[in-house]
Residue frames relative to the residue before (quaternion, step in Angstrom):
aa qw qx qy qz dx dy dz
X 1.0000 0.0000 0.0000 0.0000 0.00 0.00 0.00
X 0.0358 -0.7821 0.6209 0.0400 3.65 -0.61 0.50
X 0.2432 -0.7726 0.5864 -0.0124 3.51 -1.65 0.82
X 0.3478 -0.6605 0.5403 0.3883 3.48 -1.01 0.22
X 0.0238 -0.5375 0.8217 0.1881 3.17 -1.61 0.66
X 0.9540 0.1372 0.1754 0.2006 3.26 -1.93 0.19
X 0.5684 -0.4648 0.3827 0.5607 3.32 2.08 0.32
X 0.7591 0.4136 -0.2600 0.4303 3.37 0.72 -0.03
X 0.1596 -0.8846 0.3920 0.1957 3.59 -0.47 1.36
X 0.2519 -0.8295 0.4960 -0.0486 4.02 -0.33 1.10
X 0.4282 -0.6376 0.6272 0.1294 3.52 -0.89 1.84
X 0.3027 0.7083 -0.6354 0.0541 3.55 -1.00 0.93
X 0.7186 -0.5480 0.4157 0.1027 3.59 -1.37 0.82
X 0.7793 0.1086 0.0492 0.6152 3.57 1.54 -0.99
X 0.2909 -0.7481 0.5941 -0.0524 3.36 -1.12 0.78
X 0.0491 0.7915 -0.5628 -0.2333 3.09 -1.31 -0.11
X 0.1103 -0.7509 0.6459 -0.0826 3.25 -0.98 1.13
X 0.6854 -0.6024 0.4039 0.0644 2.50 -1.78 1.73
X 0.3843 -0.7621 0.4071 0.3252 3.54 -0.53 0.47
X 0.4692 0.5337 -0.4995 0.4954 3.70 1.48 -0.87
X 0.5990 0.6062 -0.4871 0.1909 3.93 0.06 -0.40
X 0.5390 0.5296 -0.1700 0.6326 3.24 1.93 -1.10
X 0.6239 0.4706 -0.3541 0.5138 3.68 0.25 -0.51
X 0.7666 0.4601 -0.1580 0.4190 3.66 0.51 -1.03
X 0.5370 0.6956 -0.2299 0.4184 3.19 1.36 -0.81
X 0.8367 -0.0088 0.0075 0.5476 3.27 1.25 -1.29
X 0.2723 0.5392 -0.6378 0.4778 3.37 0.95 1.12
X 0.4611 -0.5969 0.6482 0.1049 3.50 -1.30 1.71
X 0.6436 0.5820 -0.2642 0.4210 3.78 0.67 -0.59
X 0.7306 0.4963 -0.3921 0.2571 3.43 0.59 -1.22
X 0.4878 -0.5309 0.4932 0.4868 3.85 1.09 -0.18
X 0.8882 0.1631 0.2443 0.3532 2.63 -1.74 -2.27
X 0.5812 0.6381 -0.2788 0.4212 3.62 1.17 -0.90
X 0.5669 0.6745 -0.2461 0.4038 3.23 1.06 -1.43
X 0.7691 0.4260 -0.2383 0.4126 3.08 0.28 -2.37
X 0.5496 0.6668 -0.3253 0.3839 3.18 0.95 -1.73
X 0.5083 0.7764 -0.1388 0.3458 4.07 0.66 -1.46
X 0.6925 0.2017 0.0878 0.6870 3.12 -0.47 -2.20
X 0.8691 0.1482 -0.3997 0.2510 3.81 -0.61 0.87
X 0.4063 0.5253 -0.5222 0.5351 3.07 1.64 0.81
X 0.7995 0.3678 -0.3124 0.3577 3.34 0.99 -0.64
X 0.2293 0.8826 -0.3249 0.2507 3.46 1.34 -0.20
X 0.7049 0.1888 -0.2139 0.6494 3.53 0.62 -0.84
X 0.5340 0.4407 -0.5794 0.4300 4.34 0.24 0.05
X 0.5411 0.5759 -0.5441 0.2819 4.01 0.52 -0.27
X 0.7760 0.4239 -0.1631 0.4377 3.56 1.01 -1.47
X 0.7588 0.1243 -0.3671 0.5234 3.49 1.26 0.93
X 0.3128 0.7077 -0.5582 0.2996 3.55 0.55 0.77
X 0.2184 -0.7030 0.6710 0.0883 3.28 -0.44 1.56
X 0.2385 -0.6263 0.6797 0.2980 4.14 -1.16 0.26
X 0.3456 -0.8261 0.3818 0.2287 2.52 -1.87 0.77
X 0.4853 -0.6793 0.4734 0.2811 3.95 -0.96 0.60
Protein backbone atom coordinates (compact mmCIF):
# COMPACT_ATOMS: atom_id res chain seq x y z
CA UNK A 1 0.00 0.00 0.00
CA UNK A 2 1.66 3.31 -0.50
CA UNK A 3 0.69 6.97 0.67
CA UNK A 4 1.50 10.46 0.16
CA UNK A 5 3.63 12.14 2.55
CA UNK A 6 4.43 15.73 1.65
CA UNK A 7 4.32 15.14 -2.23
CA UNK A 8 6.18 12.29 -1.65
CA UNK A 9 4.96 8.74 -2.60
CA UNK A 10 6.21 5.89 0.19
CA UNK A 11 6.01 1.83 0.10
CA UNK A 12 4.63 0.96 3.54
CA UNK A 13 3.46 -2.44 5.12
CA UNK A 14 0.57 -0.92 7.47
CA UNK A 15 -2.22 1.38 7.26
CA UNK A 16 -4.79 2.59 9.06
CA UNK A 17 -8.27 2.14 8.35
CA UNK A 18 -11.27 3.31 9.77
CA UNK A 19 -13.63 0.89 11.04
CA UNK A 20 -17.05 2.77 9.84
CA UNK A 21 -15.42 1.72 6.40
CA UNK A 22 -16.15 -2.02 7.34
CA UNK A 23 -19.47 -1.28 8.86
CA UNK A 24 -20.48 0.59 5.66
CA UNK A 25 -19.13 -1.77 3.38
CA UNK A 26 -21.76 -4.24 4.33
CA UNK A 27 -24.69 -2.48 5.66
CA UNK A 28 -27.26 -3.16 2.53
CA UNK A 29 -28.81 0.19 3.75
CA UNK A 30 -26.01 2.59 3.64
CA UNK A 31 -26.78 3.51 -0.18
CA UNK A 32 -23.88 5.65 -1.63
CA UNK A 33 -21.73 4.92 1.55
CA UNK A 34 -21.66 1.32 0.79
CA UNK A 35 -20.57 1.70 -2.94
CA UNK A 36 -18.33 4.51 -1.88
CA UNK A 37 -16.90 1.61 1.07
CA UNK A 38 -16.38 -1.73 -0.76
CA UNK A 39 -13.95 0.25 -3.18
CA UNK A 40 -12.03 2.08 -0.78
CA UNK A 41 -11.68 -1.11 0.70
CA UNK A 42 -11.21 -3.34 -2.24
CA UNK A 43 -7.55 -3.45 -2.63
CA UNK A 44 -7.01 -4.01 1.64
CA UNK A 45 -8.77 -7.57 0.84
CA UNK A 46 -5.63 -8.78 -1.30
CA UNK A 47 -3.25 -7.84 1.54
CA UNK A 48 -4.89 -8.24 4.80
CA UNK A 49 -2.71 -10.42 6.77
CA UNK A 50 -5.19 -11.73 10.03
CA UNK A 51 -4.29 -11.36 13.12
CA UNK A 52 -2.72 -14.33 15.48
Amino acid sequence: MSFMNGGERRESGRCFVDTNLFVHAHDRTAGRKREVARILISPLRETLVPFT
